[in-house]
N, C-alpha and C positions, 0 to 999 in steps of 0.2 A: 910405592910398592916396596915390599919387603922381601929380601932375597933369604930363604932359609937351605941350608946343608942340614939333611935330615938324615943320621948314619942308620944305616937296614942294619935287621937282625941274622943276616947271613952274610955280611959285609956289604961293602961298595957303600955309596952318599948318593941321595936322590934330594939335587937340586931342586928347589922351588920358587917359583916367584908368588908370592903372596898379593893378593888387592886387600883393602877392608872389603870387599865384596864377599871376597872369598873366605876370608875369615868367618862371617856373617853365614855363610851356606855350611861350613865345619860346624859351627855350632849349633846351627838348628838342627842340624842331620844327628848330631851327636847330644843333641838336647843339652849343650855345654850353658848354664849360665850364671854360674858364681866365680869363674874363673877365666882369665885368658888360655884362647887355645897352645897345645904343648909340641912338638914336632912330633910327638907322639901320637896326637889326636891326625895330625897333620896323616901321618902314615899308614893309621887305619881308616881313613877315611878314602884314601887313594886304592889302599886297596879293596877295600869295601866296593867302591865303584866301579874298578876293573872289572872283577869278581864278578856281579853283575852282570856287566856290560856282554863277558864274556859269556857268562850263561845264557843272555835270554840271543844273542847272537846264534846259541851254538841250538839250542830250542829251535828258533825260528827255520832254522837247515833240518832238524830234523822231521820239521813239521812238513816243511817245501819238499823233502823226499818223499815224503808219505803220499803225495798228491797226484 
């Protein structure tokens, strides 16, 4: 496992623990493959996900009210 400090574009460091797994899922997602992933990659991929996550969450409430 690889432990990365990934520094945000508003401040603060968002600790990560890396598998090759997870590397392996950054770069498919991000179609990455001439190059090793960058903490960069790393960053928009986390948020990409959140992002996400948080939308079809905030959908599925709106949807459940409507019912």
């Amino acid at each position: 496992m690889e432990k990365r400090i990934i520094s945000l574009p508003k401040g603060g460091n968002l600790e990560v623990d890396c598998t090759p797994e997870f590397f392996e899922v950054v770069k498919k997602s991000l179609d990455i493959t001439d190059r090793d992933v960058s903490n960069d990659d790393i960053r928009v991929f986390i948020y990409s996900a959140f992002k996400n996550g948080i939308e079809k969450a905030e959908f599925e409430l709106l949807q459940k009210d409507k019912v």
